[in-house]
N, C-alpha and C positions, 0 to 999 in steps of 0.2 A: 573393591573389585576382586573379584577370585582369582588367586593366582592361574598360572598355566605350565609352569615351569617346578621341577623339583628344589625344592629350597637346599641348599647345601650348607653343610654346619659351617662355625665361622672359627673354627679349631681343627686340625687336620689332625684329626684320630689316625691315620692311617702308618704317618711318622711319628707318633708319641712315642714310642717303646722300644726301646733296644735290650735282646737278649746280655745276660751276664754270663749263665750257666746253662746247663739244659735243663728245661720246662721252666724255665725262670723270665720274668721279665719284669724291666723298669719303666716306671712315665716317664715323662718327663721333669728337668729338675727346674723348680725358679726358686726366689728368693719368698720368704711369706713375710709379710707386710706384719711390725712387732707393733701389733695395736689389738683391741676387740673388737667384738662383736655391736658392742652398742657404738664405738665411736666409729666405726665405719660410719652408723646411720645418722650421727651426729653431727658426723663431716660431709656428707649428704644435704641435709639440712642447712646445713652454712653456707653450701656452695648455693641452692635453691631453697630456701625458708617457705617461699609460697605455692610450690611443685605437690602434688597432689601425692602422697605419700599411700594414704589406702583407702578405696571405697568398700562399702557395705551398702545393703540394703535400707537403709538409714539416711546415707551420703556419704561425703567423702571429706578425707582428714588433711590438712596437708602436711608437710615436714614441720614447719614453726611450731603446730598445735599438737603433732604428734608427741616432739621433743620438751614440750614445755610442760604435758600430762607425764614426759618419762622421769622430767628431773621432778616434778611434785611429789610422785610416787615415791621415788628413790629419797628426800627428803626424810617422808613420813614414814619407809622403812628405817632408817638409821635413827630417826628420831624414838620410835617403836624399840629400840635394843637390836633390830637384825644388823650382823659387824661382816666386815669382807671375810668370805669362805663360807659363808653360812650358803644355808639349801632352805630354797622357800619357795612352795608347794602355790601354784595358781591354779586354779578352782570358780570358775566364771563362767558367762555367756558365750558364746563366739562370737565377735563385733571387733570394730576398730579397738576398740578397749583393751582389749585382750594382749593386741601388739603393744600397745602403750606400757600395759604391765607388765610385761616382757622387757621391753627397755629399762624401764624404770629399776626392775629386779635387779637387772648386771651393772647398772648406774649405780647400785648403793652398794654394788661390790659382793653381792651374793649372787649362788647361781642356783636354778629355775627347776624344778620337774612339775609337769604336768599332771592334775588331777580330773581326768576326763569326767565330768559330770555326765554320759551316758552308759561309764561302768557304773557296777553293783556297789555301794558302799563299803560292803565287807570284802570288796578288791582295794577300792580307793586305802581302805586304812591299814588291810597287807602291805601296801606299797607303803602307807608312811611308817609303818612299822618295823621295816627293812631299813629304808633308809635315815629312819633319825630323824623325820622332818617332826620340827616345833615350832612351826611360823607358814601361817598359809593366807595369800591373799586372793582376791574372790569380792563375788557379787551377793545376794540373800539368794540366788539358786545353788550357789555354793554352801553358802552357812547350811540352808538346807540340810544339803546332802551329806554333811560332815559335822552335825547337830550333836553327834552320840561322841564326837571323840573331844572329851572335857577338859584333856590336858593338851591340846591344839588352841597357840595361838591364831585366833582369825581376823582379818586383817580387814572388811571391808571398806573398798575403794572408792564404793559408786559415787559416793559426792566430793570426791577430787576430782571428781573427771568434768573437764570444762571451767575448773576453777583458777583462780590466777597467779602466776610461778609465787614463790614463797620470797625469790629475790628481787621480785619484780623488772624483771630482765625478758625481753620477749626474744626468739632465736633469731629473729630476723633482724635485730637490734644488735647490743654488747656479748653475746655469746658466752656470758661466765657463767662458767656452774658455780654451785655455792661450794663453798673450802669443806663444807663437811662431807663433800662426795668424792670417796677414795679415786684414785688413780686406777685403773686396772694392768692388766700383764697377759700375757699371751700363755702364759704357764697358767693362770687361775680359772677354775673351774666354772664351765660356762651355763653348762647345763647336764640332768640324769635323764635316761630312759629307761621306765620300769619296761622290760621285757621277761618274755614267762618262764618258770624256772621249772625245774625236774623234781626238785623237795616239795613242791607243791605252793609255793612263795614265790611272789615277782625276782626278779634278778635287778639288780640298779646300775648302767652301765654308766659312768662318767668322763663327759668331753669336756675337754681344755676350749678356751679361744681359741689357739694355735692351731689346734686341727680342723676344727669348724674355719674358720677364715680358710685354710687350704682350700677348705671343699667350696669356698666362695670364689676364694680365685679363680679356682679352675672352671669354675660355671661360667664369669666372664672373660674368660678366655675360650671357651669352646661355646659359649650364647654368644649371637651379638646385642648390641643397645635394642635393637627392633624386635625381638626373640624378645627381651626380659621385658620388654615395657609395660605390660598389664599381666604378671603372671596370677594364676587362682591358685589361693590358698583351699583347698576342701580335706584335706587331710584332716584326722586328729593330731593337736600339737602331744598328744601322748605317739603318736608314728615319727620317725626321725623323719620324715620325705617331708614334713613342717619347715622342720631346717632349712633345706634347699628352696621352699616355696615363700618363704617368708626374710627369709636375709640377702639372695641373691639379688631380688629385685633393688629390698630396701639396703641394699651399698651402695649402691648403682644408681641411687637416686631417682630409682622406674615405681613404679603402682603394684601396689598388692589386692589384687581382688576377692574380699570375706566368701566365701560362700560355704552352706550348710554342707552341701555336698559334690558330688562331681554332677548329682542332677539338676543342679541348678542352672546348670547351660543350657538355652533354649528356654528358659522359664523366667528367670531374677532376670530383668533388662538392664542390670548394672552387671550382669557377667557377659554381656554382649560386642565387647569390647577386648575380649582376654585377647593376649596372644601366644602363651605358651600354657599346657595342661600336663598335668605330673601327676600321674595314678599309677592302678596297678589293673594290666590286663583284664581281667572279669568283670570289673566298673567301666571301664571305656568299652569292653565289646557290651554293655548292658545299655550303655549311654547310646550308643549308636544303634539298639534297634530300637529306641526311644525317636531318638530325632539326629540332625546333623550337628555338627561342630561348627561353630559361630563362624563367621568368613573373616576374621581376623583371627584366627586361631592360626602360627607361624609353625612350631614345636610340638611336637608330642614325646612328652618321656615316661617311659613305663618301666617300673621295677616292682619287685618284689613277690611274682611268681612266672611260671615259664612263658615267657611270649610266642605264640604261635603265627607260622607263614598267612593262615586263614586270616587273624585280625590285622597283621599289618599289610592285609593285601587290601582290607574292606578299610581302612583307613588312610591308604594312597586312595581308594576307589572314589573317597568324598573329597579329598585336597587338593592336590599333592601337598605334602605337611615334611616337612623337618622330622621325621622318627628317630627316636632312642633309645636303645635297652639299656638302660644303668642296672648296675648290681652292684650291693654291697653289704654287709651287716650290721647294724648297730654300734659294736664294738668298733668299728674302723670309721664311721663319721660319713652315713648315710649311705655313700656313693663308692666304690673304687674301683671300677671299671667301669665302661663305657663303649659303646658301640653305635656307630648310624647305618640305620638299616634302609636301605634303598628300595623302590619299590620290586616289586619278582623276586625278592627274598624265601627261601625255601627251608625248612626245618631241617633240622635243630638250628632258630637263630642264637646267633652266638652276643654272649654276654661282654667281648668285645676284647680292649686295651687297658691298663693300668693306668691312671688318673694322674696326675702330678704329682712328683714327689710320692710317688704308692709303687710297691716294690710287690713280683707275686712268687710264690713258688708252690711247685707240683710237687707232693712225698708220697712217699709209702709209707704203712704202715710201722716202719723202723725209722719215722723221719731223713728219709735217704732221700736224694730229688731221684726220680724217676724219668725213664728213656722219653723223649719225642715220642709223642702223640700218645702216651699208655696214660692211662686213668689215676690218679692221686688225690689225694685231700689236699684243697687250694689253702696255702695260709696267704696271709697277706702282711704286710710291714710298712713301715713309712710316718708319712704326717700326721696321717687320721689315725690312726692308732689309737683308743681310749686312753684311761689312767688307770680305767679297772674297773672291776665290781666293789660297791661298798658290801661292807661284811667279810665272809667267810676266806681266808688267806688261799686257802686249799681251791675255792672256784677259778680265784686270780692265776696259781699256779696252775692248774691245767688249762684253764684258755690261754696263756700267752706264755711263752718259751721263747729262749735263748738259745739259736742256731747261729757259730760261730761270730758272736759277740751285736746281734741283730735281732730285736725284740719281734717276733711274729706272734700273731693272735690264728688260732686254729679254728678254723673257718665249721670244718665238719661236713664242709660241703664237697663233693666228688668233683672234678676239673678234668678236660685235658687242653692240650695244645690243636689247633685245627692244623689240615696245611696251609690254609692261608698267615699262619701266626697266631690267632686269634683265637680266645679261648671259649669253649664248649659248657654251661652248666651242666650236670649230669646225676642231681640227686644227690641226698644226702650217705653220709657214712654211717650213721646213727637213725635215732628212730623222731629225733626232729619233725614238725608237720611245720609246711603256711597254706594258707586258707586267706585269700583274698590279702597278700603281702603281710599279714599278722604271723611272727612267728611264735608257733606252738611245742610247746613239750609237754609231751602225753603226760609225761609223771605230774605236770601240775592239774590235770583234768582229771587226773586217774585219783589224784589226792581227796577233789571236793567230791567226786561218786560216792568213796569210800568214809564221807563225815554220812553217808544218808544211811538210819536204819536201816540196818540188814543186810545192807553190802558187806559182802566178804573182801571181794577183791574186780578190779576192771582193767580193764584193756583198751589202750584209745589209738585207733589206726585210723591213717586216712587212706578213702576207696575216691575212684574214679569213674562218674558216668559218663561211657564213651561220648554221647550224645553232645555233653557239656562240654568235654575235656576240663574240667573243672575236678581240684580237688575237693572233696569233703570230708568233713569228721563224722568217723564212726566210734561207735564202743561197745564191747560185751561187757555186761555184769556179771556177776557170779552171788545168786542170793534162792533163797530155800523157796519163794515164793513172787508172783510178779505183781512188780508194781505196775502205778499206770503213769505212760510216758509222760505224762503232763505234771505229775503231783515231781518226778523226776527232775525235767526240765525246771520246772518253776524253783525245785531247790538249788541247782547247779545257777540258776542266773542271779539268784542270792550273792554266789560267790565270784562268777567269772562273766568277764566280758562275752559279748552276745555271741563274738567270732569263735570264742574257745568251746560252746555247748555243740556237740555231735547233731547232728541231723537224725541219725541211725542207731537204734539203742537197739540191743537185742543180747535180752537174759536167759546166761547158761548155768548149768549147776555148778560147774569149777572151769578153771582158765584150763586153755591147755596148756602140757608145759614140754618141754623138750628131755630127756633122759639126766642132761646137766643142771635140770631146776632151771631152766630162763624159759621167760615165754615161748610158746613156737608160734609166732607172727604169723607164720602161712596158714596155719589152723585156726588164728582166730579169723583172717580173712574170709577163709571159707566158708567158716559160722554165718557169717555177714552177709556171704554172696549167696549163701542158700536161705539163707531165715528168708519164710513166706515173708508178703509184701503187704500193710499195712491194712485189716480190714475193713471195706465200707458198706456202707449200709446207707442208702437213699432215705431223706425226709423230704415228708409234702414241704412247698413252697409257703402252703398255710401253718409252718409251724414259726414264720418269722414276725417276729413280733412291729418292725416297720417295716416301710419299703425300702428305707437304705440299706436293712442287713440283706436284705433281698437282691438289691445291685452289689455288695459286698461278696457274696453268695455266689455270683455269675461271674464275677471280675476271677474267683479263684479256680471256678470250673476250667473261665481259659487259659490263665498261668498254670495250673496242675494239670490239664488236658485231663478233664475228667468226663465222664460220659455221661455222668448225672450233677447236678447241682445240691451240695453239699448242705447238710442240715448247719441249722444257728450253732450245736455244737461240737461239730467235726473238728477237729485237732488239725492245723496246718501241716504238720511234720510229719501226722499220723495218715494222712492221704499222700504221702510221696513228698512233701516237701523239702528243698536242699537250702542251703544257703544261698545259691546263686538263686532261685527261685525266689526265695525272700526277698533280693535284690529286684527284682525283676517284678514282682508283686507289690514290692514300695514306688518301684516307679510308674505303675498302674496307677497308685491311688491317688499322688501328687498331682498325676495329670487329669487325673479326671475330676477330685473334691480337693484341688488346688488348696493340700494341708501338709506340713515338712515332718514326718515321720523317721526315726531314728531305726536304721536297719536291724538295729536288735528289738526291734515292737512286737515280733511275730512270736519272739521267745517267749515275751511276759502278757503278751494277748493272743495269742493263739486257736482261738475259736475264732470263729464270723463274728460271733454275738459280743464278745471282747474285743475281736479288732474294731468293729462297727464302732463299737461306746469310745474308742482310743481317738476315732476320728472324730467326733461329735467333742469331744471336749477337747481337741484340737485345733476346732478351725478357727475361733476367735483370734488365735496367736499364729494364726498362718502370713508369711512373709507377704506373699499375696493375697488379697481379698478373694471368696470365695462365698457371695451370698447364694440366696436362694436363685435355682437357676442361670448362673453367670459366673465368668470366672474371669479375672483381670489379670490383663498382664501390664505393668509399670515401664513404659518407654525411659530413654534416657537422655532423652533433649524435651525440655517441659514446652519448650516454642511453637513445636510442630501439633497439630492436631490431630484429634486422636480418634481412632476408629472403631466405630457399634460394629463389631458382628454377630448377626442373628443366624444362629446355628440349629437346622433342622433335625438333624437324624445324630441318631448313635454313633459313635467313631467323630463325630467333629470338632470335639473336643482336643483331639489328637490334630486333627486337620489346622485350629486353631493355632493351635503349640509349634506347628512347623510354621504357618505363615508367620507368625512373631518372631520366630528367630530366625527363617528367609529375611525379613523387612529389619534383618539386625539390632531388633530392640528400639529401637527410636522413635517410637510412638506409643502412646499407651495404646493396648487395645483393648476392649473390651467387647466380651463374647457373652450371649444371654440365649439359653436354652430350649428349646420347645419341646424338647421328651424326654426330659430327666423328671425322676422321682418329684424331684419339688417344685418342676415349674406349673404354670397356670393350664397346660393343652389341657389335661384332661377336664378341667371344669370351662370353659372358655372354647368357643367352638365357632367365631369370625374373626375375619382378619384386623379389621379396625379396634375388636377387642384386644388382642395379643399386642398389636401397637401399642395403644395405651398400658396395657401391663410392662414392654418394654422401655415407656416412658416413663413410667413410675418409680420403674428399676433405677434408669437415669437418672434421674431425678435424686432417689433417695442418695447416691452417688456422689450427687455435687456433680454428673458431668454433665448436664445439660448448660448450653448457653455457650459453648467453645468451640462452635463451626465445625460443628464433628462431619465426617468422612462415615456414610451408610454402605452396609454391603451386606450379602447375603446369598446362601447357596441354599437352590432349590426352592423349596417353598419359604426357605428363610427370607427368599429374594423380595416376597410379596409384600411380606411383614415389613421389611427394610423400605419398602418402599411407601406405602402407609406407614412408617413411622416418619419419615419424610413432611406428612403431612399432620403428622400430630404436633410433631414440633412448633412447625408454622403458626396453627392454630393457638399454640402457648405460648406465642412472641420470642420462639426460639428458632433455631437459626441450623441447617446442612448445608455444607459445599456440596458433596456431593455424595452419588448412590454407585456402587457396583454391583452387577447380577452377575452369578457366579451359575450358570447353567440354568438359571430361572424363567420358563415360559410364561410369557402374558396370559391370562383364564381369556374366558373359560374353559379352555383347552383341555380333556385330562391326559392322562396317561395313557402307553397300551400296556396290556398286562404284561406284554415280554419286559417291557422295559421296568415294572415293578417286580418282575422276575431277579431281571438282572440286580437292578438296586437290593432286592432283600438277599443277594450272594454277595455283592459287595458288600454291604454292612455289616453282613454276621461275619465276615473274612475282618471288616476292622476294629468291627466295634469291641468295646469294655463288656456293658452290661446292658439287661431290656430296664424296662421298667416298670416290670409286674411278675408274675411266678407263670406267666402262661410260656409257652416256647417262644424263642424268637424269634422264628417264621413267622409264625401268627401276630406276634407282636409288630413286626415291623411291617405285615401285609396290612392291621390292624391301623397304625400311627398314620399307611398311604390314606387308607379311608376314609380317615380323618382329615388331613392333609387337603382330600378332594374334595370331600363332602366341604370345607371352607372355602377351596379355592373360585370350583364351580358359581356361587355365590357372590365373588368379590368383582369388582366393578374398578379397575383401577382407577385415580383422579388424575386432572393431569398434572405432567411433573415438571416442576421447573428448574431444577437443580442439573450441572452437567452429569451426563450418563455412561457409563462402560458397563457394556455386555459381554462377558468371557463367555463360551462357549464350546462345546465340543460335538464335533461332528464325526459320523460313524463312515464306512466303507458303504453303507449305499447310502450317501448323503443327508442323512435323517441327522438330527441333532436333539435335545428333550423333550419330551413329551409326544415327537415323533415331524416336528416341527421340520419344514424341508426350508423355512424362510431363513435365510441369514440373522434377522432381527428378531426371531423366536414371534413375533407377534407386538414386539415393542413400538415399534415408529410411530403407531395413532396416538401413543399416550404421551408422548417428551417431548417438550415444546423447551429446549435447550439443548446445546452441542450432544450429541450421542455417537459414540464410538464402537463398535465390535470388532474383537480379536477371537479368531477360532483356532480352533487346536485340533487336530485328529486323537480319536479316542470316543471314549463313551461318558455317559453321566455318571458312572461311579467311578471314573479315574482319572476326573477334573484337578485332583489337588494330588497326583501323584506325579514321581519322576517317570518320564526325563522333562515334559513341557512343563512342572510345576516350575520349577526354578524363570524359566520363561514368563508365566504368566504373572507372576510376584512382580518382574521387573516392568513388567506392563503394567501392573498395579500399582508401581508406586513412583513411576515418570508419571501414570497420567494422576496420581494426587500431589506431585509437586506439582507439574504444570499449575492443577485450579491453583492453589495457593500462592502462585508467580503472575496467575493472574493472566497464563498463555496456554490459549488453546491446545488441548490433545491432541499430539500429530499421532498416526497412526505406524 
């Protein structure tokens, strides 16, 4: 049930903090538990062995099985030569596994960094290069990707996993670990984060136990148990917000939920269940013009770029939700401040209170604290506190300093005091970038420009599209002659993650520079803000070589709001593309050719003609099923049955995706197309035809014969209803049909009303499904549409009925229909129900009655399956 009430934190932010000094402030002080990281989750475990520890798309793991793969692992690294203090590199899939190996890592007394297998290789082996790692464990997409580095032990895991303890000890039983897995301590190192350096080389920051468990505690102390109990992991475990999404739960003896990305809400019906979500700004406002936030979703925490009053307003607007602005850096252990932001919050939100045990101070550039409310570079002190950077002494000594006998790490970031106490971000002191919470140091971007022939020198700044409010990476080059931004980009993603390549290249003959020899920043902005804007050049439709790059093709005209649709090899980045735009373009694609795409795709495919070939040899490995014409969503109760819907027009796809995650995941549902590139309309032109093609579909499925639940909008409605009787005919079996605006034939349409529907659907839809416009296309698909319905003959139906419907201000409802029944009553010879809604037929599945008609939708399919008539 959806809340009504604002959730309030279950830690009072408001008394944490007492001033010392001025612009100075303390958390609060507790005791920190002298244990680690893994035996918090070990004592988890012990208390609840059979408690459900972490689901994936896969299933779900519980604490016994989790803890039993940690001490396996942890066995076969010591057995391996890895000795406590060692660093050993994981390199794997994302799946329960992944946490297993995690455990297991700090179980044999070594600690962890992450080898993201969606960076560049020649990143992955800078990072081990830096740090010294000689021992990496991993799955064969790992060996993979780390093939070339020949003096790298590689450790693969896959068939420990599922195997049986080595002591023959199960967790839920004797609880002994074997004698050769050390002890651990609260001083030994738990884990690195490579984060990006200025010399052009990762930075490797190093956290104790000690300060990670701080930042655990204080999560459950400001979460309550109902907050953490299904948090989502989507982070990369190379991002430290990992940390917080992956231990706080699992101390707490609550659920960690796998998922690819923060888009997998609304889509994976194993993420349908979450109740707290930890991103960063740009991803949750992306997420939400996708779809809504799961109705168990408790918490929202965001860090790691500026939160604006607009997204935490449109995020109370879908809740009311629990809001957070955490802030904190790498070096200090994720988190060290904290703030709950209520709803009619108004910018600048403030970055909040000092965390427990975390100490802040405001300096000037002479390290002096600085007056009440004046602006200073924030250091921070306390528990989370790093160990250090490995390598270079001289990095260690200028990030962290000794002010009167009290270790602060110098943040770089600009602060003040609010009057309400509370402190202010306000940019950085230096020339630092983040970009979607990844932080950047130009000199490390500036460094890989400068390997590419002919570069003299570069400049990497981030610019602001007002529009966006979004930061992005720009750069000038400085080289005798222009390259082409693609041969560019494709070398820079060689070397750096997809976050760190510029969106905006633009080559000058020399940098400017300031009369002192340093950049002048403002000049090269200006290069930037005037360099003309990316030129295009229109190709025929007939220059694509299928129909998918052709829906590819359309899908980008609407994400780049482009006035013409873009040839097979137009460059993304080179028609306006930003980063958030790529974001926003992967969530297109997901949703519509149901395939999980890595937001740096667009860097290494970046034509249609290459993004198109990226999805094609994608969807076989797609989390969800995605055949020809149909897309499946995975409920997460197998009991309940599961629903066909036969989806008409363009945009329903979307339509789809919201009613899955309205009905919270708990049914599979399964949606099958009738105007995408690969369904059968265009060869198939009756309705008992397309039935059987949707029976076939079924069929191939495996989901025929499970008492499925039929529905259908519009002329899908027909389909759904002859497929009713195909089943029959097959000795298979429907409870029941819903029409979702679907008039009885022979009736047609009036042309206003196929007016209106071809405005609504170019307003929603993705793509057409040919190279003509999509006026004509969709005036085109009615004709069709008619020309079958005209013709169809419904039989009668035996199954129980609900007809959703929507009626206009002079009482007309689809196809111009004034009956309450659309024309249905002569054909259902079983219970039939109608629920109406004011509105029109193209904004049947829209807010504010959508959320209403779901709930009608799915009392009256509990009711058939209870076996009690539909009340109304």
């Amino acid at each position: 049930m959806k809340r009504t009430s604002t959730i309030e934190p279950a830690y009072s932010l408001d008394a944490a903090t007492t001033p010392f000094t001025p612009n100075t402030m303390r958390g609060p002080s507790h005791h920190i538990a002298a244990t680690t990281l893994h035996d918090l989750v070990f004592a988890a475990a012990k208390r609840a062995p059979t408690a459900t520890a972490v689901i994936d798309a896969q299933g779900s793991t519980t604490y016994a099985e989790l803890c039993d793969s940690a001490e396996l692992i942890a066995c076969h690294l010591i057995a391996s030569g890895v000795q406590a203090g060692d660093l050993v590199g994981i390199c794997m899939v994302r799946s329960h596994n992944i946490i297993a190996t995690i455990l297991g890592v700090l179980r044999s007394g070594a600690a962890f960094i992450a080898l993201d297998l969606a960076y560049p290789a020649e990143r992955l082996h800078a990072t081990i290069a830096v740090s010294g790692l000689a021992t990496v464990v991993g799955d064969a997409s790992g060996a993979r990707v780390l093939d070339s580095a020949s003096d790298l032990a590689f450790i693969d895991i896959t068939n420990l996993m599922g195997a049986p303890s080595p002591s023959s000890t199960r967790w839920g039983a004797t609880m002994h670990a074997p004698s050769s897995v050390p002890n651990g301590d609260p001083a030994d190192l738990a884990y690195v984060i490579a984060t990006s350096g200025s010399t052009g080389a990762p930075k490797c920051v190093m956290i104790e136990h000690g300060a990670a468990i701080n930042l655990i505690e204080w999560a459950h102390a400001c979460f309550s148990s109902e907050d953490l109990a299904e948090v989502l992991w989507s982070t990369s475990l190379a991002f430290d917000l990992s940390i917080f999404e992956i231990f706080a739960p699992l101390a707490l003896g609550a659920t960690v939920i796998v998922a690819d990305s923060l888009f997998d809400l609304g889509i994976a019906a194993h993420t349908n269940s979450v109740t707290l979500v930890n991103t960063v700004p740009s991803l949750l406002g992306e997420q939400l013009n996708q779809t809504t936030l799961p109705r168990s979703v408790r918490s929202v925490c965001l860090a790691g770029e500026t939160l604006t009053a607009d997204l935490v307003a449109r995020i109370h607007a879908d809740g009311p939700y629990s809001v957070f602005n955490l802030y904190g850096p790498s070096e200090t252990t994720t988190y060290s401040t904290a703030a709950f932001i209520a709803p009619g919050a108004s910018d600048p939100i403030p970055i909040g209170l000092p965390i427990s045990n975390t100490e802040i101070l405001i300096v000037d550039e002479h390290l002096n604290p600085v007056a009440d409310g004046e602006v200073g570079e924030l250091l921070i002190a306390g528990a989370g506190c790093a160990r250090g950077f490995i390598g270079e002494r001289s990095l260690n000594d200028g990030a962290f300093i000794d002010l009167d006998g009290t270790r602060w790490f110098r943040t770089r970031d600009a602060a003040s005091v609010r009057d309400d106490g509370q402190l202010d971000f306000l940019g950085r002191v230096d020339s630092q970038i983040k970009v979607r919470g990844l932080r950047i140091e130009p000199g490390d971007v500036e460094t890989a420009f400068r390997s590419f022939p002919g570069i003299r020198d570069a400049v990497v700044v981030s610019v602001c599209k007002p529009a966006e409010s979004v930061d992005e990476l720009a750069a000038i080059y400085a080289a005798p002659n222009d390259i082409p931004n693609r041969d560019l980009r494709a070398h820079l993603a060689l070397r750096l993650p997809s976050g760190m390549i510029p969106t905006r290249l633009v080559r000058v003959e020399a940098t400017p520079r300031l009369p002192n020899g340093k950049v002048d920043r403002a000049a090269v902005q200006a290069l930037i803000a005037k360099a003309p804007p990316p030129s295009f050049a229109h190709f025929e439709a007939s220059q694509y070589t299928t129909a998918l790059q052709n829906d590819v093709a359309v899908c980008w005209k609407t994400v780049l709001s482009l006035a013409e649709t873009p040839g097979s090899d137009r460059d993304f980045f080179e028609l306006g593309g930003t980063s958030l735009l790529a974001v926003r373009l992967i969530a297109h694609t997901e949703a519509r050719f149901g395939v999980r795409l890595p937001i740096g795709t667009l860097v290494t495919h970046p034509t249609v003609a290459a993004f198109t070939s990226r999805i094609e040899s994608t969807r076989d490995g797609a989390p969800f099923r995605s055949v020809e014409g149909s897309q499946h969503f995975r409920g997460a109760v197998s009991t309940l049955a599961p629903i066909v819907f036969i989806m008409a027009w363009p945009g329903d796809l979307f339509r789809l995706r919201r009613l899955n995650a309205k009905l919270n995941g708990q049914r599979d549902v399964f949606g099958i197309a009738l105007h995408g590139p690969e369904s059968t309309m265009r060869e198939t032109t009756s309705v008992p035809a397309l039935a059987q093609s949707a029976f076939d579909q079924l069929q191939q499925q495996g989901i025929i014969g499970r008492g499925l639940h039929l529905a259908g909008h519009s002329f899908g409605g027909l389909v759904a209803s002859e497929l009713s009787q195909t089943l029959k005919a097959n000795g298979a079996t429907s409870q029941s049909l819903t029409l979702f605006d679907t008039a009885a034939p022979p009736r047609a349409r009036s042309r206003r009303i196929v007016r209106r529907l071809v405005a609504e659907s170019r307003r929603r839809a993705t793509m057409p499904i040919s190279g003509r416009g999509f006026d004509e296309h969709l005036v085109a698909l009615n004709d069709h549409f008619e020309s079958a319905t005209v013709r169809f003959r419904p039989r009668p139906i035996a199954i129980p009925t609900l007809l959703v419907r929507t009626v206009e201000a002079d009482g007309t409802g689809a196809s111009g229909y004034r009956q309450p029944d659309l024309g249905w009553s002569p054909h259902i010879r079983a219970p039939f129900e109608v629920v109406s809604r004011s509105g029109h037929y193209g904004t049947i599945f829209e807010d504010p009655q959508f959320e209403e008609i779901v709930r009608r939708f799915s009392v009256f399919l509990d009711a058939i399956e209870l076996s009690i008539a539909p009340t109304s």
